[in-house]
KELUMVEX-643900 format. One line per field, with one value per residue (C-alpha): x, y, z; residue in three letters. Coordinates in Angstrom, 2 decimals, padded with zeros to 5 digits. Layout:
N
X <- X_...;
Y <- Y_...;
Z <- Z_...;
r <- ALA_...;
***
This chain:
459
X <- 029.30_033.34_033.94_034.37_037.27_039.57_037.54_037.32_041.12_041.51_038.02_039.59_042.87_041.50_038.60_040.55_042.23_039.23_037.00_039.99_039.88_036.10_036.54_039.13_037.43_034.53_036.36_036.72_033.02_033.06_036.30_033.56_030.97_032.57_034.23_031.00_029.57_031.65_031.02_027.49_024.47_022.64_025.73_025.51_022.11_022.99_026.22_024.14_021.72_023.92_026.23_023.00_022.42_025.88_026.14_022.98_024.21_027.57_026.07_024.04_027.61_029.59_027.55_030.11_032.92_031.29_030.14_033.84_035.09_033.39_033.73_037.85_038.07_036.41_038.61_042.14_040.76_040.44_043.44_042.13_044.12_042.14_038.65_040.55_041.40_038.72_036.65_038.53_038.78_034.71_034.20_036.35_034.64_031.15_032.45_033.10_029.92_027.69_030.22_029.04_025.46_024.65_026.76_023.69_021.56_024.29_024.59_021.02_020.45_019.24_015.90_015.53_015.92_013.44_010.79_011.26_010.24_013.45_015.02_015.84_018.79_019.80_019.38_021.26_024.53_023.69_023.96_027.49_028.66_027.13_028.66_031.92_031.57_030.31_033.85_035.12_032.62_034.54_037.56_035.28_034.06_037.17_038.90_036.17_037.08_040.88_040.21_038.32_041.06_043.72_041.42_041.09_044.60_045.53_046.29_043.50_046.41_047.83_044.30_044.13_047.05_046.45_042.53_044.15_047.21_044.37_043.05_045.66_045.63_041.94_042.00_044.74_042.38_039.17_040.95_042.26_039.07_036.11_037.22_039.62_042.45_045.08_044.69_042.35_038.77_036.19_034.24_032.60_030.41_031.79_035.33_035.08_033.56_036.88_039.36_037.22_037.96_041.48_041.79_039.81_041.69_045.00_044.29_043.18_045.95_048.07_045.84_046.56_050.43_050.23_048.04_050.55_053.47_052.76_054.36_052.02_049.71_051.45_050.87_047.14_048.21_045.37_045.78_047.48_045.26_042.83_041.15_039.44_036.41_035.27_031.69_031.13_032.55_030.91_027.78_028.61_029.79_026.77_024.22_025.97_026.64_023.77_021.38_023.98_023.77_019.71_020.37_022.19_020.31_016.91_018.56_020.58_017.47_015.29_018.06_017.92_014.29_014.25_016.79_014.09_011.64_013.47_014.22_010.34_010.86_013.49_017.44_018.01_016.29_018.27_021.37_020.60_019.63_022.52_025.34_023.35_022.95_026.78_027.76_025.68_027.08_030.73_029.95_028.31_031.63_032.42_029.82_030.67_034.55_033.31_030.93_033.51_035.46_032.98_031.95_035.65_036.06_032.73_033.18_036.47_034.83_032.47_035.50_036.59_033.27_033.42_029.92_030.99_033.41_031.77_028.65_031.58_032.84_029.72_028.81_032.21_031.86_028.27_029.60_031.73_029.82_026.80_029.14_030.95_026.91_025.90_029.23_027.79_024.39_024.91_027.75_024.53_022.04_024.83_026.57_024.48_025.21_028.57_028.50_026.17_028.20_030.99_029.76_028.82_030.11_028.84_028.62_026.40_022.71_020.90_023.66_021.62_018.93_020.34_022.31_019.46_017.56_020.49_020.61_017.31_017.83_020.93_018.32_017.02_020.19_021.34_018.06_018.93_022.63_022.22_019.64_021.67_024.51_022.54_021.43_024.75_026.47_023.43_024.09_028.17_027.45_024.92_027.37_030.00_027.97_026.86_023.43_022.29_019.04_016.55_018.32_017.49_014.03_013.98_015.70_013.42_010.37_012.05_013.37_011.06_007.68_008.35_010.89_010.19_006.37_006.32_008.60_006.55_003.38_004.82_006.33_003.39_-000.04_000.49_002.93_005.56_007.92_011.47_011.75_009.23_011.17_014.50_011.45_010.65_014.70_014.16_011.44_013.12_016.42_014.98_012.70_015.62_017.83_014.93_014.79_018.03_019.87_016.52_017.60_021.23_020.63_018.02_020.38_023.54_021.73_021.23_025.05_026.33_023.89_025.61_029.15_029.34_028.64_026.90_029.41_026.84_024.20_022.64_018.91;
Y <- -009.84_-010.49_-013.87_-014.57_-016.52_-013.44_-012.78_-015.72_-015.76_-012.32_-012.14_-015.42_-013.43_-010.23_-012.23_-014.88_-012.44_-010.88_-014.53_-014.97_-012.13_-012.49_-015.79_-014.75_-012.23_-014.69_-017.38_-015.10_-015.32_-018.73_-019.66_-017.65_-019.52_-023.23_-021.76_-020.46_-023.67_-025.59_-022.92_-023.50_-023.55_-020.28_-018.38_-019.54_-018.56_-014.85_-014.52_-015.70_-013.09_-010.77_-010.87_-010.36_-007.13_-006.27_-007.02_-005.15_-002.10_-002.99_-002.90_000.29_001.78_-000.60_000.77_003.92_000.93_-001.15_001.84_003.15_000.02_001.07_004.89_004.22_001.72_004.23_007.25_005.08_004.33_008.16_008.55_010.80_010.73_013.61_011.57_008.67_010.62_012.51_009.63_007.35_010.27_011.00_007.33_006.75_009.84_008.82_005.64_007.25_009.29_005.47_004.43_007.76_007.21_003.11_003.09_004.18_001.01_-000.75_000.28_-000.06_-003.12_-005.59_-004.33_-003.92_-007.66_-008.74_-006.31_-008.09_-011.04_-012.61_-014.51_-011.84_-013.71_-014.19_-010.58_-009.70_-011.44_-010.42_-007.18_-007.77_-008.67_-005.69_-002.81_-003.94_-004.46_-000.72_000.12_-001.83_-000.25_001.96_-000.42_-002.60_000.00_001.86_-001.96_-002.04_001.37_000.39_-002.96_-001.31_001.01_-001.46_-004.06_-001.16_-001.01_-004.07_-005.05_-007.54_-010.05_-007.78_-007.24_-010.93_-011.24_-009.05_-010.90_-013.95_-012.68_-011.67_-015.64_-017.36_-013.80_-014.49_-017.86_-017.30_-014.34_-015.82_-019.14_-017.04_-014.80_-017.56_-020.09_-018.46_-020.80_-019.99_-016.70_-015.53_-014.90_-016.76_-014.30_-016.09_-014.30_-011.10_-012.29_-013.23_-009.99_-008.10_-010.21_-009.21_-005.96_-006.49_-008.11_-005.17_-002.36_-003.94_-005.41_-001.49_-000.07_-002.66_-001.61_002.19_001.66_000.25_002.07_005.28_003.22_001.65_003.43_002.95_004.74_007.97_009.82_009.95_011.35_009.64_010.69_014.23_016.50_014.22_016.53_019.17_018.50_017.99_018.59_017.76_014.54_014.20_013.96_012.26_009.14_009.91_009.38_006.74_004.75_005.40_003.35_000.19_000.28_000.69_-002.53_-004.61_-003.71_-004.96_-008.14_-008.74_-007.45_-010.05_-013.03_-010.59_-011.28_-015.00_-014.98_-012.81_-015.53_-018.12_-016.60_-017.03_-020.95_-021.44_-021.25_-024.19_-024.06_-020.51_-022.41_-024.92_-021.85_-019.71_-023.16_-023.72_-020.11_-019.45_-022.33_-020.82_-017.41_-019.18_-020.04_-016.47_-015.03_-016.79_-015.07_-011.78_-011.93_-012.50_-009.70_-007.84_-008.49_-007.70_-004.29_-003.41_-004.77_-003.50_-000.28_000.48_-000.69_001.57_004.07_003.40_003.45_000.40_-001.35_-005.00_-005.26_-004.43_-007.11_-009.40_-009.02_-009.32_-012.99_-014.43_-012.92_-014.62_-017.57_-018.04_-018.27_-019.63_-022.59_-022.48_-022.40_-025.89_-027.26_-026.15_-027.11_-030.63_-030.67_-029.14_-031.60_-034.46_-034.32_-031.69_-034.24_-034.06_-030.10_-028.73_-031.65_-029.86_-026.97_-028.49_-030.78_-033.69_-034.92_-032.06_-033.28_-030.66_-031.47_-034.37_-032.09_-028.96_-030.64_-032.58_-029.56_-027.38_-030.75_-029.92_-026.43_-027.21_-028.41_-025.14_-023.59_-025.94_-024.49_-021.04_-021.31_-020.15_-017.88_-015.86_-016.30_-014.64_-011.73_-011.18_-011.36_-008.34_-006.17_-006.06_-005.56_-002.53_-001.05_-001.28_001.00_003.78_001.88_001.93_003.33_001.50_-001.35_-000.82_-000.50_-003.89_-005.28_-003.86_-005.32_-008.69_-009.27_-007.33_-007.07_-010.76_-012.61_-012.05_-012.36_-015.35_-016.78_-015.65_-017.09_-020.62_-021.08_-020.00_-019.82_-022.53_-024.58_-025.43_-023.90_-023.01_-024.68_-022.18_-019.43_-021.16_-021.15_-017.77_-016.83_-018.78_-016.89_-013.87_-014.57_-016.00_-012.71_-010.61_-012.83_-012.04_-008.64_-007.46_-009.53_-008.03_-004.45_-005.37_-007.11_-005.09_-001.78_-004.32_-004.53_-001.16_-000.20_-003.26_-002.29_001.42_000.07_002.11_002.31_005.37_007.65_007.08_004.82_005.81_005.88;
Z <- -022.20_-022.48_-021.04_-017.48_-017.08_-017.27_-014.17_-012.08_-010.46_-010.05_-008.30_-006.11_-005.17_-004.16_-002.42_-000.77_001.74_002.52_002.89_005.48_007.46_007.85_008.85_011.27_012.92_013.10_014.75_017.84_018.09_017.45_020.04_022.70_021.96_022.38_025.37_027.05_026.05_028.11_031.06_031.10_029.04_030.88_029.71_026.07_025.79_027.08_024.53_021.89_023.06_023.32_020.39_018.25_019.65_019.49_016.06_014.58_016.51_014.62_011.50_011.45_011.34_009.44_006.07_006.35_005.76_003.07_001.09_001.29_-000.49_-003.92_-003.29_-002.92_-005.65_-008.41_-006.96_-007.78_-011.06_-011.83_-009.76_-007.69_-004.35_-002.31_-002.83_-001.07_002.01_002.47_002.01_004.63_007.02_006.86_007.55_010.44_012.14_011.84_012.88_015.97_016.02_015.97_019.11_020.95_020.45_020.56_023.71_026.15_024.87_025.36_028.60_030.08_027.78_030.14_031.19_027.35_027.03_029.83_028.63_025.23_026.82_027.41_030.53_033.66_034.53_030.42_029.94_033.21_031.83_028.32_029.67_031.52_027.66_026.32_028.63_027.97_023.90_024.03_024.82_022.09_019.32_018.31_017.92_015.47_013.47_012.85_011.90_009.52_007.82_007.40_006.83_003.71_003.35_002.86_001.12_-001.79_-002.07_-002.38_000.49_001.92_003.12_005.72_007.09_007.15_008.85_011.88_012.34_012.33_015.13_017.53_017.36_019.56_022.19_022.06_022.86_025.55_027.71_027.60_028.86_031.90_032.04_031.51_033.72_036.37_036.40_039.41_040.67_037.96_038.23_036.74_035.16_032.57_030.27_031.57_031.16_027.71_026.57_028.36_026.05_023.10_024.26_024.47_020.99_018.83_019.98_019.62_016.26_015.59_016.41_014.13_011.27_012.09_011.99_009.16_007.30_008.42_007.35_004.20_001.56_-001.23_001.20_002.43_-000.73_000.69_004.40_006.12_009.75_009.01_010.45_011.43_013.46_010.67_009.25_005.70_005.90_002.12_002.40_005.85_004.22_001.26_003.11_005.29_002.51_000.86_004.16_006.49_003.68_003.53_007.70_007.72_004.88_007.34_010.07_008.25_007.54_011.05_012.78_011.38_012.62_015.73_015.87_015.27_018.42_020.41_019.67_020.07_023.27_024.26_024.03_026.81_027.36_025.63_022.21_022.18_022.86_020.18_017.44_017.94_017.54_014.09_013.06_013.91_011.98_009.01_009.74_009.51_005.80_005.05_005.50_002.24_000.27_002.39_001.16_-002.43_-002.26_-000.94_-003.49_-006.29_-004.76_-005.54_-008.72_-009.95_-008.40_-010.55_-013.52_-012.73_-012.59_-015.64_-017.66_-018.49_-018.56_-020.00_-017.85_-015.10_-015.93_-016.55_-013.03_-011.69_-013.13_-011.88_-008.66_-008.39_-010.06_-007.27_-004.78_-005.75_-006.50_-002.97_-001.32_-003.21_-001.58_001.40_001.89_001.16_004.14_006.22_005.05_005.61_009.03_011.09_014.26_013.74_013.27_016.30_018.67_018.58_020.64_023.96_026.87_025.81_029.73_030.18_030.75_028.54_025.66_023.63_022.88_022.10_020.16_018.28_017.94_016.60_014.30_013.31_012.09_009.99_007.36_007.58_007.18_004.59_002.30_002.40_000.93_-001.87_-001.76_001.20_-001.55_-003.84_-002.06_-000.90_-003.64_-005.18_-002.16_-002.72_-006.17_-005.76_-003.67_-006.06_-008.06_-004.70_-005.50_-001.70_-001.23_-002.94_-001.99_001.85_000.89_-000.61_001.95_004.69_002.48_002.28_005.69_007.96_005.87_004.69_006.65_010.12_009.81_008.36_010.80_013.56_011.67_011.22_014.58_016.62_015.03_012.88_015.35_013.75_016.88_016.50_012.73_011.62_012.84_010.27_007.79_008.12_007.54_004.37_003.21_003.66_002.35_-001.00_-001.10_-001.06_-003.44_-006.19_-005.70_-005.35_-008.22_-010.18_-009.46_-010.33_-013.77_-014.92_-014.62_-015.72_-018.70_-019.73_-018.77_-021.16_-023.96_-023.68_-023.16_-020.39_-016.44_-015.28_-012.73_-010.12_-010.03_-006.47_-006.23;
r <- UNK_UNK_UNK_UNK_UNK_UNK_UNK_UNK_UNK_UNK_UNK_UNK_UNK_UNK_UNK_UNK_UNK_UNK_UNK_UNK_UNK_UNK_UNK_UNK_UNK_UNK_UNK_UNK_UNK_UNK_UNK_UNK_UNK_UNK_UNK_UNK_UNK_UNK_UNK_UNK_UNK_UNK_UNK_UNK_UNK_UNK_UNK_UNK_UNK_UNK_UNK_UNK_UNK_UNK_UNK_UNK_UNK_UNK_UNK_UNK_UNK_UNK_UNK_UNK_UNK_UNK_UNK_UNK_UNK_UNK_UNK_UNK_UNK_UNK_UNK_UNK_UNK_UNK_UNK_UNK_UNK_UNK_UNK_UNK_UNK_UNK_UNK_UNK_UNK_UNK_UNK_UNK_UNK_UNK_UNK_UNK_UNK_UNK_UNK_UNK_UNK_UNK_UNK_UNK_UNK_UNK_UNK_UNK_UNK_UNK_UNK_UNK_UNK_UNK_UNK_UNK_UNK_UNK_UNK_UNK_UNK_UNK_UNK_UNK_UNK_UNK_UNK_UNK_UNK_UNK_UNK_UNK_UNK_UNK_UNK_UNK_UNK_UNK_UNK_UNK_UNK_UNK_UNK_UNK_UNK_UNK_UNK_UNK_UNK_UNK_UNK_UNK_UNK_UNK_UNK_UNK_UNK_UNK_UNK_UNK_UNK_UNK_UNK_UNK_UNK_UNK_UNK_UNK_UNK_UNK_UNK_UNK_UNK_UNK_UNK_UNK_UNK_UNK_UNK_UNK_UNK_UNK_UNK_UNK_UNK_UNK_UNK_UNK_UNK_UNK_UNK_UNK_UNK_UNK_UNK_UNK_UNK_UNK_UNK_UNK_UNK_UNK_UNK_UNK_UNK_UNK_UNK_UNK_UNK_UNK_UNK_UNK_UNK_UNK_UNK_UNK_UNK_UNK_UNK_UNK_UNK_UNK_UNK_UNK_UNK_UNK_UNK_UNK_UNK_UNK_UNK_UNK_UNK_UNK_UNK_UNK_UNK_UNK_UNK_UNK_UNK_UNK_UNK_UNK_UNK_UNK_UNK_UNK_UNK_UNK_UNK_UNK_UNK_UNK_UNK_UNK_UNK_UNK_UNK_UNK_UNK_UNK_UNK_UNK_UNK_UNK_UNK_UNK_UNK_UNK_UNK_UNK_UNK_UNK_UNK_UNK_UNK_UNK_UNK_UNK_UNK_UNK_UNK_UNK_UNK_UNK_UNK_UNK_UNK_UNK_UNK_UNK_UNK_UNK_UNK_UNK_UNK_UNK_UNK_UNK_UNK_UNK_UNK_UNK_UNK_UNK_UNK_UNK_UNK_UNK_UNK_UNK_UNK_UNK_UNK_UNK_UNK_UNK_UNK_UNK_UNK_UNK_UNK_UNK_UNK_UNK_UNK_UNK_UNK_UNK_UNK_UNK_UNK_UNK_UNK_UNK_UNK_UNK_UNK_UNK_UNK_UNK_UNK_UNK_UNK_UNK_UNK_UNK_UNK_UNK_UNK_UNK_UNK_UNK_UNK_UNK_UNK_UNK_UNK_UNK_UNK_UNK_UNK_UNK_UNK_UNK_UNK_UNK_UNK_UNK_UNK_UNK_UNK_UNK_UNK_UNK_UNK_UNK_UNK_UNK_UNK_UNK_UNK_UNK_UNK_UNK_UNK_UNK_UNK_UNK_UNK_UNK_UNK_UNK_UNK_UNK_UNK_UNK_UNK_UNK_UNK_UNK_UNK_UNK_UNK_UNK_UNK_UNK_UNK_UNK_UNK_UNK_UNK_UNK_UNK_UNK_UNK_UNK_UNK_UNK_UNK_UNK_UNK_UNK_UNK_UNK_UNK_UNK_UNK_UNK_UNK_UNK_UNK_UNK_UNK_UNK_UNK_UNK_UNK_UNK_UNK_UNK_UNK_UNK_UNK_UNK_UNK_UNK_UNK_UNK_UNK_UNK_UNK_UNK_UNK_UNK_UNK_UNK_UNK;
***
């Protein structure tokens, strides 16, 4: 294997941009949740219901994005400028095509939620959140196919940019929107799911210009003729996509579970698991950026033929952030307190144990760092190589056949309550970890020993 160092910085500057952007676009979420907080504890147990929904419906179409960061990445390095657009072009229209058809559950979500056991009056304002994000689907999912776009070519820091721009207009409408001050309305929940609204579809139409303007990028002619259909493409973005979605899905859907069940326990031990499982999300988007990162690096090695370099890439990418998760955990072990505090009015009577329960969980979150590092970090780099589908089988085994069981075992037969639930997530995660960097190496292996990466390594 050539050595890594040639591979650690520019890994760090094509990965910082995109660690940022996540980040960015996460701090909306997080900016709603310490501002729902403060509105009451009912309607942070609903938008943490809520956004869970929201975002495994997200990611069953956000595969089409991911997967198009490796597809675009090996098409520059052959220089081939018609893969790009038709590639792009395929992905923003299925992106569409998941809007069109998630937006009914969306819609009628509520009695969903209270047949699943949860809260009538949770589910009803979950379900105020919900209608409106349906309208803003396809807002997300197309910024996820241009933030890929421009990520690819080289341009991560403009993406970053524009996430970070929609912050302080965030900020600003759920201010006016949540709490109702002067003539506003107080619409709380409902309110702060309308200036999400807002935000995506103007941060997607920034993205758009862009992308049209940006000279490196005419030469492709993204949105000439957007219109006509490229069934070939169509499907090959379909197949390579649809697995990475069914793969986030599986591992959202088992966090989406835990929520579920920790739904069964009351309004406030939800409250107290979504602060500590946003604050690990918050770190996640660390590992995401990096994976990110790698998916594009590896994929043009892939490109290229170039098998050492690609298993070069690969290490420093995992490197990385294995290094950034040990950071991590031991700020989760240390000041949990300090961390889950910062999300509710600490005048409000239910506060102290939310927040020493959220406390709790931290430790929980703290011991599945690195092992949600590590599985990642496999995914991105699987997809760098259009490796998707057995992938999404092992990540259905690990987070729905292992995960989500065991969670369910250890908090209720066996007692343990809402810490075996974190237990279960850590089960899961470190399931998937194994067999995922397994898949990787093992095939890494073979490529190095050849000198060469196969031109697709799908499955």
């Amino acid at each position: 294997m050539p050595p890594l160092r040639p591979h650690l910085v520019p890994t760090l500057v094509l990965g910082l941009p995109l660690i940022g952007s996540h980040l960015a676009r996460m701090a909306i979420g997080v900016i709603d949740t310490l501002m729902i907080g403060r509105y009451g504890v009912d309607a942070l147990a609903a938008l943490v219901l809520a956004t869970s929904v929201f975002l495994i419906l997200v990611m069953g179409g956000g595969g089409y994005a991911i997967g198009l960061m490796g597809r675009i990445a090996a098409a520059l390095s052959r220089d081939d400028h018609t893969d790009v657009r038709r590639a792009t072009r395929m992905a923003l229209w299925l992106s569409g095509l998941h809007s069109a058809l998630t937006f009914p559950l969306l819609w009628g979500s509520g009695p969903i939620l209270s047949a699943l056991g949860q809260d009538p009056q949770i589910a009803g304002l979950a379900q105020d959140w919900l209608r409106v994000m349906g309208l803003a689907m396809p807002a997300v999912l197309g910024g996820m196919v241009l933030n890929s776009y421009l990520a690819a070519l080289g341009r991560a820091n403009l993406v970053l940019w524009v996430t970070l721009a929609g912050l302080p207009l965030n900020a600003a409408l759920n201010w006016l929107l949540i709490f109702g001050p002067g003539p506003f309305p107080a619409w709380g929940v409902y309110g702060a799911a309308l200036a999400s609204l807002a935000v995506n579809w103007l941060q997607l139409l920034a993205l758009a210009l862009y992308a049209s303007w940006l000279p490196q990028a005419r030469r492709f002619a993204l949105f000439t003729r957007f219109w006509r259909p490229d069934w070939p493409a169509f499907r090959e973005i379909l197949w390579l996509g649809l697995p990475i979605g069914l793969t986030l899905v599986a591992e959202i859907g088992m966090f989406t579970g835990a929520n579920l069940m920790m739904g069964w326990f009351g309004p406030d031990p939800l409250a107290a698991h979504g602060i500590a499982l946003q604050i690990a999300s918050l770190t996640f988007m660390v590992h995401l950026g990096l994976s990110n990162a790698a998916t594009i690096r590896v994929g043009a090695a892939q490109g290229r033929g170039d098998g050492p370099g690609l298993s070069a890439a690969a290490a420093a990418a995992t490197l990385l952030s294995t290094g950034f998760a040990v950071l991590t955990m031991g700020v989760f072990v240390l000041w949990p307190e300090w961390l889950t505090g910062l999300y509710l009015d600490a005048d409000n009577p239910r506060a102290p144990g939310i927040v020493a329960l959220a406390a709790a969980l931290m430790i929980y979150a703290g011991a599945f760092q690195v092992v949600d590092a590590l599985q990642a970090m496999a995914l991105g780099l699987l997809r760098g190589v259009q490796d998707t589908r057995v992938p999404m089988a092992l990540g259905v085994v690990s987070y729905w056949i292992i995960g989500l069981p065991a969670g369910y075992l250890l908090a209720f037969p066996l007692g343990m309550g809402p810490a075996g639930l974190w237990a279960g997530l850590v089960i899961g995660l470190t399931a998937a970890a194994v067999l995922l960097m397994t898949r990787f190496w093992r095939r890494g292996a073979a490529w190095v020993a050849v000198g060469t990466a196969p031109a697709r390594a799908g499955a």
